[in-house]
Biotite code that builds the C-alpha atoms (Angstrom):
import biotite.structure as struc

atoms = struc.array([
    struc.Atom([-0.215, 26.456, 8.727], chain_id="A", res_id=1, res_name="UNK", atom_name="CA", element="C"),
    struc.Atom([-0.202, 23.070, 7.039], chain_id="A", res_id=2, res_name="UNK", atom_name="CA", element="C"),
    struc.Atom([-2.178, 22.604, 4.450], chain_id="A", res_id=3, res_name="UNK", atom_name="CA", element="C"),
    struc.Atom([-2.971, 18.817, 4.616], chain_id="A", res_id=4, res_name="UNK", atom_name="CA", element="C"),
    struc.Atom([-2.485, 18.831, 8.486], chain_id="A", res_id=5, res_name="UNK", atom_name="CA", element="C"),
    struc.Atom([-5.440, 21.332, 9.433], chain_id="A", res_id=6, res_name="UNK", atom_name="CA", element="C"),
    struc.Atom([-8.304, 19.970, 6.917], chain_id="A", res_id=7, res_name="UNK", atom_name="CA", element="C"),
    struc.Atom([-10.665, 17.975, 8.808], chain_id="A", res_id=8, res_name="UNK", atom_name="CA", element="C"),
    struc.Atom([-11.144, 13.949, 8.501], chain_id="A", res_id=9, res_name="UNK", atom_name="CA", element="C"),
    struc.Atom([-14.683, 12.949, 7.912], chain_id="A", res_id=10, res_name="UNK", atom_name="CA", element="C"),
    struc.Atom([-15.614, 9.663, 10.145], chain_id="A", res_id=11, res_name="UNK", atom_name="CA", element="C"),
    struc.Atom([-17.869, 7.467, 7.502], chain_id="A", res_id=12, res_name="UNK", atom_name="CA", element="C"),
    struc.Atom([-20.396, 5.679, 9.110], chain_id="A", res_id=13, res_name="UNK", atom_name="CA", element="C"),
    struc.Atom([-19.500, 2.471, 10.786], chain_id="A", res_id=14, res_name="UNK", atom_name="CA", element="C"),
    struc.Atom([-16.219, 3.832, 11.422], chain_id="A", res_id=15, res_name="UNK", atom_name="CA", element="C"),
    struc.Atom([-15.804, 4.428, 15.052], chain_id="A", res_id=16, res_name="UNK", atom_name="CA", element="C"),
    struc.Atom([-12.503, 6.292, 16.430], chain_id="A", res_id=17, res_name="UNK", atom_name="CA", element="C"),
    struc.Atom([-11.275, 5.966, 19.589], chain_id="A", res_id=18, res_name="UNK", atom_name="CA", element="C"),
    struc.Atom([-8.601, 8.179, 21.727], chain_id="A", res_id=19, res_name="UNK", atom_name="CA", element="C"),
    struc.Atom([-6.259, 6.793, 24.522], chain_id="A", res_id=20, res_name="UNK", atom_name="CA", element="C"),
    struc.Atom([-2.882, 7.670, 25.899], chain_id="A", res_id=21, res_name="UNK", atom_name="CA", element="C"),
    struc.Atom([-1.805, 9.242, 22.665], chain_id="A", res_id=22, res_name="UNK", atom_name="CA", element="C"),
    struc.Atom([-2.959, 6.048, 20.421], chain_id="A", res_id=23, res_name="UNK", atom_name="CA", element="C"),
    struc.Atom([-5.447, 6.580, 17.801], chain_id="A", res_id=24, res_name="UNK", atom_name="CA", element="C"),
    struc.Atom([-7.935, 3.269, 16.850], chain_id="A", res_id=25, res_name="UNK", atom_name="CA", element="C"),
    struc.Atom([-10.051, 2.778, 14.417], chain_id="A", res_id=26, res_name="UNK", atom_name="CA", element="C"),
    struc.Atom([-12.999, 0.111, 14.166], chain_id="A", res_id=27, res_name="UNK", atom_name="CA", element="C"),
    struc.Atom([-14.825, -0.507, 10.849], chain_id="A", res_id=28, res_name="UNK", atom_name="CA", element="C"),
    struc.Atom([-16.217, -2.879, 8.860], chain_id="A", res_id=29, res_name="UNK", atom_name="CA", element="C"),
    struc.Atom([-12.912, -3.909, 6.611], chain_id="A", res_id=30, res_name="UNK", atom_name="CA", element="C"),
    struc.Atom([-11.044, -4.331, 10.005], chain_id="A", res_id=31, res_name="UNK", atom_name="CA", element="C"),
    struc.Atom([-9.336, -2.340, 13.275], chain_id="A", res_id=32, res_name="UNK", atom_name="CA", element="C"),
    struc.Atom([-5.889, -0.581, 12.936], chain_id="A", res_id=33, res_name="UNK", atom_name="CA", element="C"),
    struc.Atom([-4.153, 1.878, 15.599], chain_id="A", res_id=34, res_name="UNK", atom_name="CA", element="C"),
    struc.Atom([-1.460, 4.600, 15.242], chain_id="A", res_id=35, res_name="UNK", atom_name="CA", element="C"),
    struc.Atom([0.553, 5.529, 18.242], chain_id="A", res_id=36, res_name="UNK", atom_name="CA", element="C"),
    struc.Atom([0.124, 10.001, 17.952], chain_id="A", res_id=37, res_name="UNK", atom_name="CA", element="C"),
    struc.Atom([3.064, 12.393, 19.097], chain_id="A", res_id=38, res_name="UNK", atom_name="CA", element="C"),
    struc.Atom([1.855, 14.274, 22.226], chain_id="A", res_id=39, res_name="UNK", atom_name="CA", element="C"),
    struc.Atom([3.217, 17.685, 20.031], chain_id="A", res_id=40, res_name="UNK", atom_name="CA", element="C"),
    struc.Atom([-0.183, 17.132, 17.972], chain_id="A", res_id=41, res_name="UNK", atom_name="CA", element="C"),
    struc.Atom([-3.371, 16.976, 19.704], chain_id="A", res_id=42, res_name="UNK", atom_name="CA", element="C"),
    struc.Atom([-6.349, 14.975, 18.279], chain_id="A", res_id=43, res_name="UNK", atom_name="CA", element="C"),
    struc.Atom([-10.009, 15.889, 18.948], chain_id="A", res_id=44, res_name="UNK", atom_name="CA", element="C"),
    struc.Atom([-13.233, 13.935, 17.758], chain_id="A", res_id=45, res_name="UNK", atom_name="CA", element="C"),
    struc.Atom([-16.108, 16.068, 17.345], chain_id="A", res_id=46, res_name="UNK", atom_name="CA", element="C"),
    struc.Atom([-19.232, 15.266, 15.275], chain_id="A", res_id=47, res_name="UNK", atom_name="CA", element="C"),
    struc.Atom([-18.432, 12.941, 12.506], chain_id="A", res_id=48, res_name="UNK", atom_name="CA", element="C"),
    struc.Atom([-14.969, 14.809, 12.292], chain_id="A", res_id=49, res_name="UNK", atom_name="CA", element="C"),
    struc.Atom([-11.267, 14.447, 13.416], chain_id="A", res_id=50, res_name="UNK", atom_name="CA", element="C"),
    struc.Atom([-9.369, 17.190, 13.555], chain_id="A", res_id=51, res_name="UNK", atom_name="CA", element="C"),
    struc.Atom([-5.776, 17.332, 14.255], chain_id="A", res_id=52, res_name="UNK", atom_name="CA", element="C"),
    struc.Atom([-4.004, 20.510, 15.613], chain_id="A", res_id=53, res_name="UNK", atom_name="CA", element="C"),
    struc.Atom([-0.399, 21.726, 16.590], chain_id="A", res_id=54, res_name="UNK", atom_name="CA", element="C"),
    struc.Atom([0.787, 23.989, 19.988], chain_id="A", res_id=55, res_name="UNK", atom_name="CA", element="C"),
    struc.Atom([3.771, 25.278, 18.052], chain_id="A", res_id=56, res_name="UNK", atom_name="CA", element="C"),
    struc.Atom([5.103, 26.937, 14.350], chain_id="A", res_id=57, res_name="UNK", atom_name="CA", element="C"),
    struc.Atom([8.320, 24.312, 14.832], chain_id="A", res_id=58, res_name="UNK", atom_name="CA", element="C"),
    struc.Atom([9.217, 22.728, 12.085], chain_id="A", res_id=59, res_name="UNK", atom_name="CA", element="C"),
    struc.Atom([9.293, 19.398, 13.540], chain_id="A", res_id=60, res_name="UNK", atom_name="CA", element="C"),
    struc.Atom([5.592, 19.959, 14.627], chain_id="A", res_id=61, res_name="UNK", atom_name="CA", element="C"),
    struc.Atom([4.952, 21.286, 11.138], chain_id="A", res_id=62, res_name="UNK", atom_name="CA", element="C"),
    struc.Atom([6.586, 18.432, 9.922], chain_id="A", res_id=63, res_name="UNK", atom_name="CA", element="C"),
    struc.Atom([4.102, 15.825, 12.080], chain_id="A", res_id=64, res_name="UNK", atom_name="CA", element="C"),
    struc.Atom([0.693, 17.983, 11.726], chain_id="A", res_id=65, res_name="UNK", atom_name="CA", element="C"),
    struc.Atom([0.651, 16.833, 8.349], chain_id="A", res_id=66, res_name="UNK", atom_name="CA", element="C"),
    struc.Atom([2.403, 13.075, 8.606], chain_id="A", res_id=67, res_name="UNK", atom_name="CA", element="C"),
    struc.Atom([-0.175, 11.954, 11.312], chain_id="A", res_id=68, res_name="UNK", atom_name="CA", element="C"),
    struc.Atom([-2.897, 13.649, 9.324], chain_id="A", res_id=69, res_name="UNK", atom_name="CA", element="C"),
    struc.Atom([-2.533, 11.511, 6.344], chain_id="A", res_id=70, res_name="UNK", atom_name="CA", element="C"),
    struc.Atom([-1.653, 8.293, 8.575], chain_id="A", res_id=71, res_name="UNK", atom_name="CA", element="C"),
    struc.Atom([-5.234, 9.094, 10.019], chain_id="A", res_id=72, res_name="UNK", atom_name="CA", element="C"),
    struc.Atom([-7.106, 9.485, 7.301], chain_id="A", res_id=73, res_name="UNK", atom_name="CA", element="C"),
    struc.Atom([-5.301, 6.231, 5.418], chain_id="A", res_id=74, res_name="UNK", atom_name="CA", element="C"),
    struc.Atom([-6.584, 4.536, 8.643], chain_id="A", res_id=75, res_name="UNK", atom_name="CA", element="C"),
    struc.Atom([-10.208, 5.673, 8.113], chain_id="A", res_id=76, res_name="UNK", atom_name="CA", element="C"),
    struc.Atom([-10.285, 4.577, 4.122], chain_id="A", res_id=77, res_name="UNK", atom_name="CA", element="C"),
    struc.Atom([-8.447, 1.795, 4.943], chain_id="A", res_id=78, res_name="UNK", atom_name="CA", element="C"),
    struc.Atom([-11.015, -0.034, 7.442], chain_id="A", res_id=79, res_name="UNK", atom_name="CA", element="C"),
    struc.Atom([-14.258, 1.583, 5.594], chain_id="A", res_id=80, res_name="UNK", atom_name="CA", element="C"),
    struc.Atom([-13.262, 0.705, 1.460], chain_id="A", res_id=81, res_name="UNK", atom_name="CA", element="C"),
    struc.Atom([-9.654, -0.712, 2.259], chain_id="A", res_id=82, res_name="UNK", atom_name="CA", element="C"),
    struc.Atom([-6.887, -0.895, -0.614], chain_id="A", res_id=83, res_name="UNK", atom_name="CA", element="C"),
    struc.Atom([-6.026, -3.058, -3.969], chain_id="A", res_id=84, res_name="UNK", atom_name="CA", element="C"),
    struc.Atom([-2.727, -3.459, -5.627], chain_id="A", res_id=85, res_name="UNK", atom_name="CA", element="C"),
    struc.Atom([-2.283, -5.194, -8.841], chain_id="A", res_id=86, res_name="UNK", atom_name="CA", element="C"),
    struc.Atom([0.260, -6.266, -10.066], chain_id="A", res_id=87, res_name="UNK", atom_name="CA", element="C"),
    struc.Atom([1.102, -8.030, -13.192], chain_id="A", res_id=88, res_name="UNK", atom_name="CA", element="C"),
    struc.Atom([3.891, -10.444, -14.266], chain_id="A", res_id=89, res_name="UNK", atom_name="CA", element="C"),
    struc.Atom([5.173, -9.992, -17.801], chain_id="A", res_id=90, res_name="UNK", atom_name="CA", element="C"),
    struc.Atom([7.693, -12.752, -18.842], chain_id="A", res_id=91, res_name="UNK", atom_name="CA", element="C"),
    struc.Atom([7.577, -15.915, -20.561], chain_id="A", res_id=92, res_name="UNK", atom_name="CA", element="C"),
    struc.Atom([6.889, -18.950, -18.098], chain_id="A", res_id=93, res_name="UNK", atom_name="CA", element="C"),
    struc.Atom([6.687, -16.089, -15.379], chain_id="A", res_id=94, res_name="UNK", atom_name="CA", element="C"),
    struc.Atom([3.621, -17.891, -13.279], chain_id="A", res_id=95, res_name="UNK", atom_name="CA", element="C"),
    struc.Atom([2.253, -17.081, -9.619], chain_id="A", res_id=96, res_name="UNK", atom_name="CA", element="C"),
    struc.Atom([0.004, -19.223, -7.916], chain_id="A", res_id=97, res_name="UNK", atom_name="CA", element="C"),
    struc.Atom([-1.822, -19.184, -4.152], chain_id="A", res_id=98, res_name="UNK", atom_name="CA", element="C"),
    struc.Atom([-2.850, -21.305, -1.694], chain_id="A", res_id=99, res_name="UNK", atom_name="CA", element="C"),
    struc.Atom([-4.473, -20.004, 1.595], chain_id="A", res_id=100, res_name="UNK", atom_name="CA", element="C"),
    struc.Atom([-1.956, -16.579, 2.083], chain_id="A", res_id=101, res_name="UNK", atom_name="CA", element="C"),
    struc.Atom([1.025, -18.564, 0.393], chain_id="A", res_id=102, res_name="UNK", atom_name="CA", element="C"),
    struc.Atom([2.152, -17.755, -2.853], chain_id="A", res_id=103, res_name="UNK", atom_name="CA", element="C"),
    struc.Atom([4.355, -19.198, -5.546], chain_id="A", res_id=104, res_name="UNK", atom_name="CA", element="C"),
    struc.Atom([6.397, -17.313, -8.044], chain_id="A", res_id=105, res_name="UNK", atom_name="CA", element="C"),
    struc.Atom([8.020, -19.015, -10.791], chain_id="A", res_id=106, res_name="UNK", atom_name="CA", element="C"),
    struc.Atom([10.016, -16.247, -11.976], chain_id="A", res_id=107, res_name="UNK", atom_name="CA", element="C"),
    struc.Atom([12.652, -17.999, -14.219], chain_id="A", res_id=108, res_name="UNK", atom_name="CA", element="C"),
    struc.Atom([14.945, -18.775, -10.994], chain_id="A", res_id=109, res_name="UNK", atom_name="CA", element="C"),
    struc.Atom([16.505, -22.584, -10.470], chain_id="A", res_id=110, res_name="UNK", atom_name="CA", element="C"),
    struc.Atom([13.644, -22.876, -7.523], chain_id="A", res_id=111, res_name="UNK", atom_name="CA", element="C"),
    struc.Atom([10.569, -21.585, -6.867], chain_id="A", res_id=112, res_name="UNK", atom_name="CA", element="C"),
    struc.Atom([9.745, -18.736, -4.745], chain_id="A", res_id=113, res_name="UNK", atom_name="CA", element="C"),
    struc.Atom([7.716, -18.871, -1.683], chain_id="A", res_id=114, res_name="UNK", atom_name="CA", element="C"),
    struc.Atom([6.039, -15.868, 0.129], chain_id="A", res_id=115, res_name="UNK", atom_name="CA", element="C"),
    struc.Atom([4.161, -15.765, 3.393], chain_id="A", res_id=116, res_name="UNK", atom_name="CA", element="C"),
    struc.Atom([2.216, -13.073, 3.903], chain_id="A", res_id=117, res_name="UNK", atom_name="CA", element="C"),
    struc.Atom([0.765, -11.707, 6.887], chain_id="A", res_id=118, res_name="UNK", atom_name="CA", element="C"),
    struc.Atom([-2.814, -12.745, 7.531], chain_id="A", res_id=119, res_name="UNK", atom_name="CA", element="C"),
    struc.Atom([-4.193, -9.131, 7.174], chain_id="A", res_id=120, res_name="UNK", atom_name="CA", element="C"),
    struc.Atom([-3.481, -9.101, 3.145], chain_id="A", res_id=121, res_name="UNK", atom_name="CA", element="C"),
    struc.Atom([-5.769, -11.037, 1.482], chain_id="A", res_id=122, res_name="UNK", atom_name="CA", element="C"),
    struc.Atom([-4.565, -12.601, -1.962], chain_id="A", res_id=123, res_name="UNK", atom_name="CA", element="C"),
    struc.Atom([-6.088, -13.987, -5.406], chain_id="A", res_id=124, res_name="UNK", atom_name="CA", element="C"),
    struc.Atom([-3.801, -14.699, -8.631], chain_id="A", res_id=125, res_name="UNK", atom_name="CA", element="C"),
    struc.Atom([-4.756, -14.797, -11.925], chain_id="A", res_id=126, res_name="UNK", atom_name="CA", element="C"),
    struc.Atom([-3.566, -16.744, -14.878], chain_id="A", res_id=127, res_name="UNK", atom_name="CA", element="C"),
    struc.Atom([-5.912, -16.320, -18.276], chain_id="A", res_id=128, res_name="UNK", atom_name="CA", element="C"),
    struc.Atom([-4.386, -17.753, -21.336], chain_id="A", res_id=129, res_name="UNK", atom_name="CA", element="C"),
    struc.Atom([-2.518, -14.987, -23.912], chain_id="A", res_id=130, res_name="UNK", atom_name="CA", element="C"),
    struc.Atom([-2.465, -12.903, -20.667], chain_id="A", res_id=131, res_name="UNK", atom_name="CA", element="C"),
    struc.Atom([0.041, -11.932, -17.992], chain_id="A", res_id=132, res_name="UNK", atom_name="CA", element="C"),
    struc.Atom([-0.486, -13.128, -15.195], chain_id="A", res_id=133, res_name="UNK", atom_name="CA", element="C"),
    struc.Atom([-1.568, -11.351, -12.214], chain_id="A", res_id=134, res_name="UNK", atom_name="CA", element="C"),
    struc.Atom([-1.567, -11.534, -8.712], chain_id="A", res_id=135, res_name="UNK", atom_name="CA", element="C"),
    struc.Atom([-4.691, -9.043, -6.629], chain_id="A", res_id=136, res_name="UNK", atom_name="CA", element="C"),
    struc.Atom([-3.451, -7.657, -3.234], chain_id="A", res_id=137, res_name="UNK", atom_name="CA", element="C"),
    struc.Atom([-6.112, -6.365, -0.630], chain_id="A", res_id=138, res_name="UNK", atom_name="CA", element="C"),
    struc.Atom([-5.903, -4.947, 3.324], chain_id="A", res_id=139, res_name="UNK", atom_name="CA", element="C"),
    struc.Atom([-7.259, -1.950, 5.123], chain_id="A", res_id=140, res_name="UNK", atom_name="CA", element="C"),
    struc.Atom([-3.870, -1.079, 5.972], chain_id="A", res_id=141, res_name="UNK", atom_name="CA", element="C"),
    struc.Atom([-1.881, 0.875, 3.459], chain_id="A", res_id=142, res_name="UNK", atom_name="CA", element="C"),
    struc.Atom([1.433, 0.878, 4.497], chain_id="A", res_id=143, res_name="UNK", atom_name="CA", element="C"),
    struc.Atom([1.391, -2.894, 4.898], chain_id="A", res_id=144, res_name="UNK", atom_name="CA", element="C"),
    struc.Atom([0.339, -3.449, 1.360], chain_id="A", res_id=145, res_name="UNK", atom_name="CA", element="C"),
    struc.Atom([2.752, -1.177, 0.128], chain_id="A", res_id=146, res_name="UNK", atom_name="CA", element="C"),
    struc.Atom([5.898, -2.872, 1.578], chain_id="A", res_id=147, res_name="UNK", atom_name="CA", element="C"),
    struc.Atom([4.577, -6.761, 0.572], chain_id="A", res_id=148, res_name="UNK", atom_name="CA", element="C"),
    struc.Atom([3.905, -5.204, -3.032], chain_id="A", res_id=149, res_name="UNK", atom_name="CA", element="C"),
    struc.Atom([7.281, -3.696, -3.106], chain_id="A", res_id=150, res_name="UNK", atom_name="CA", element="C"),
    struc.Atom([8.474, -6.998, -1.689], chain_id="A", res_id=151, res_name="UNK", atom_name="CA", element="C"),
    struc.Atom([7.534, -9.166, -4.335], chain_id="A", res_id=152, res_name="UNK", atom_name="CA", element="C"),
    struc.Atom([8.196, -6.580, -6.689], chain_id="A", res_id=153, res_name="UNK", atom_name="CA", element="C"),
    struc.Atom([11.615, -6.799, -5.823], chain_id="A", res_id=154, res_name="UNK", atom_name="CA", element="C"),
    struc.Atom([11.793, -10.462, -6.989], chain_id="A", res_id=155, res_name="UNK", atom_name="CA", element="C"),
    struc.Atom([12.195, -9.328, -10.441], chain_id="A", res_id=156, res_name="UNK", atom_name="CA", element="C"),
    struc.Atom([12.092, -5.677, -11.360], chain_id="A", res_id=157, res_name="UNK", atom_name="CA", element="C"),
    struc.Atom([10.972, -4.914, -14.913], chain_id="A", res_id=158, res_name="UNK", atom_name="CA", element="C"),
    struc.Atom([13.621, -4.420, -16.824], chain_id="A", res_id=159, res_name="UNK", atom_name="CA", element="C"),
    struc.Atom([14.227, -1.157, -19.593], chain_id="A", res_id=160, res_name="UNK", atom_name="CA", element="C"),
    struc.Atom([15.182, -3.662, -22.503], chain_id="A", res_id=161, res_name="UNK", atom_name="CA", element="C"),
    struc.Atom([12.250, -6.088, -22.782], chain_id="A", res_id=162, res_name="UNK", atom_name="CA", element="C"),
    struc.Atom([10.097, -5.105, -20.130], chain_id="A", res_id=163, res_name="UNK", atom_name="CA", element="C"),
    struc.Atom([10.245, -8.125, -18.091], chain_id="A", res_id=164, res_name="UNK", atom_name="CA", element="C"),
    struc.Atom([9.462, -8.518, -14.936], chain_id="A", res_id=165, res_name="UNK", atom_name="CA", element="C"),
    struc.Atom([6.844, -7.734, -12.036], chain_id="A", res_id=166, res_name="UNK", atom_name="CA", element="C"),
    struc.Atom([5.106, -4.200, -12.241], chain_id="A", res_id=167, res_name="UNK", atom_name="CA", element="C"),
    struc.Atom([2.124, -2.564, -10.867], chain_id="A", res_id=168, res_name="UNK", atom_name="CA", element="C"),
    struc.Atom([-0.656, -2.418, -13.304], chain_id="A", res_id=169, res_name="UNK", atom_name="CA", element="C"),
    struc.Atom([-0.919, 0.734, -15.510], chain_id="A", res_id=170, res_name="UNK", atom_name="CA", element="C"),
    struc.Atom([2.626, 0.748, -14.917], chain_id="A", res_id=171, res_name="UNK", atom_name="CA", element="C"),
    struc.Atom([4.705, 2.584, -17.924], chain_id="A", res_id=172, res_name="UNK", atom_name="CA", element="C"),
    struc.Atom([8.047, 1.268, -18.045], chain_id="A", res_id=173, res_name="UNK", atom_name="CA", element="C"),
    struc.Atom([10.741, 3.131, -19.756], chain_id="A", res_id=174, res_name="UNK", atom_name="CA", element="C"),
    struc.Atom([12.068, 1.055, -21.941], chain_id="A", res_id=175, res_name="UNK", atom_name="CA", element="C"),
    struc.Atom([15.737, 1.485, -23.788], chain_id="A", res_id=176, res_name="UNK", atom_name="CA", element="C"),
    struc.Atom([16.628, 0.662, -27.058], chain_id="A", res_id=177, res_name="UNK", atom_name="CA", element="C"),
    struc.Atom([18.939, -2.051, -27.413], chain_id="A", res_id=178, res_name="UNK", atom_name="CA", element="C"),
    struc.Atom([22.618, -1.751, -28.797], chain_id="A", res_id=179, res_name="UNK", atom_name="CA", element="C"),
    struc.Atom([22.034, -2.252, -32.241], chain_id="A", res_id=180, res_name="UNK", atom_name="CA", element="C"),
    struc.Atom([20.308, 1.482, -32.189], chain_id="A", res_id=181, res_name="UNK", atom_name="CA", element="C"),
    struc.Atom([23.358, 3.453, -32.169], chain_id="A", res_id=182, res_name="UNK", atom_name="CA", element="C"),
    struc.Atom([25.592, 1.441, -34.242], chain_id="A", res_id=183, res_name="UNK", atom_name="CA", element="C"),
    struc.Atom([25.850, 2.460, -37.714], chain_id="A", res_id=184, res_name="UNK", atom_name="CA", element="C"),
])
C-alpha cells in the first residue's frame, strides 16, 4: 500500500473540508481552494481527519492514492499557515520593485520587465543598501506560487560563472571556474 497515500490528514482548527461530486474544498482562515478527486480514490472525513483510500492494487490507482494525498494535505497547510518563497536577485543594478500585485524587474535588459500576478499571491520587495535585493512571495496555494516563482525565475537564471541572476534564497549555485583555470 502507499505509503504517503494511506496516512491520515489532520483538519487544524478553522479548517473546514467539504465533499461534493468528487471535488474536495477547503475553507480556512488564509483563504478557500478546491481540487477536483478521481472517483478511483474515495475520500472520507471523519473526526478531525481525512483519509483517502483506493478500491484497487492498479498502478494507476497506486499512482493517484498518493498524488491526491499530498494535493490534500498542501490544500490544508496552504489555507491554515499558507506558503513563502524568497527569492533574491544577485547582480549589479539588478532591482525589483512593486506596486499593488505589479512588479518591476530591472534585470540588465534594454526595457524593463513587467509581471502581473494573480490576485491570490501577495507580494513585498526588498531593496537594503550592500544587499541583494529581494522580492517575498506569499499564497495558500502551493502550486500557484511555485509556477510564478519559477516564472520570474526564468527571467534570468543564475548563472555557474558569476552567480548572477535570480535564485531562491539558501540557494547553492554551482559555480564553474572560468577559462583561465585550465590553461597553463
Amino acid at each position: 500500500m502507499s505509503r504517503i497515500g494511506k496516512l491520515p490528514i489532520s483538519i487544524p482548527a478553522g479548517v473546514t473540508v467539504t465533499l461534493k461530486d468528487d471535488v474536495v474544498t477547503v475553507k480556512g482562515p488564509k483563504g478557500e481552494l478546491s481540487q477536483y478527486v478521481n472517483p478511483l480514490i474515495s475520500v472520507v472525513v471523519e473526526d478531525g481527519h481525512i483519509i483517502l483510500s483506493r478500491q484497487s492494487d492498479e498502478k494507476q490507482e497506486r499512482a493517484f492514492h498518493g498524488l491526491y494525498r499530498s494535493l490534500i494535505n498542501n490544500m490544508v497547510v496552504g489555507v491554515s499557515e499558507g506558503y513563502k518563497k524568497e527569492l533574491e536577485l544577485v547582480g549589479v543594478g539588478y532591482r525589483a520593485s512593486n506596486n499593488g500585485n505589479i512588479i518591476d524587474f530591472s534585470l540588465g535588459y534594454t526595457h524593463n520587465i513587467f509581471m502581473q500576478l494573480p490576485p491570490e499571491i501577495k507580494v513585498e520587495t526588498k531593496s537594503e543598501r550592500n544587499k541583494n535585493p529581494l522580492i517575498i512571495l506569499e499564497s495558500c496555494d502551493k502550486q500557484l506560487l511555485g509556477q510564478v516563482c519559477s516564472k520570474i525565475r526564468s527571467f534570468r537564471k543564475p548563472e555557474p560563472y558569476k552567480g548572477k541572476g535570480i535564485k531562491f534564497v539558501g540557494e547553492e549555485i554551482r559555480r564553474k571556474s572560468g577559462k583561465s583555470a585550465g590553461a597553463k
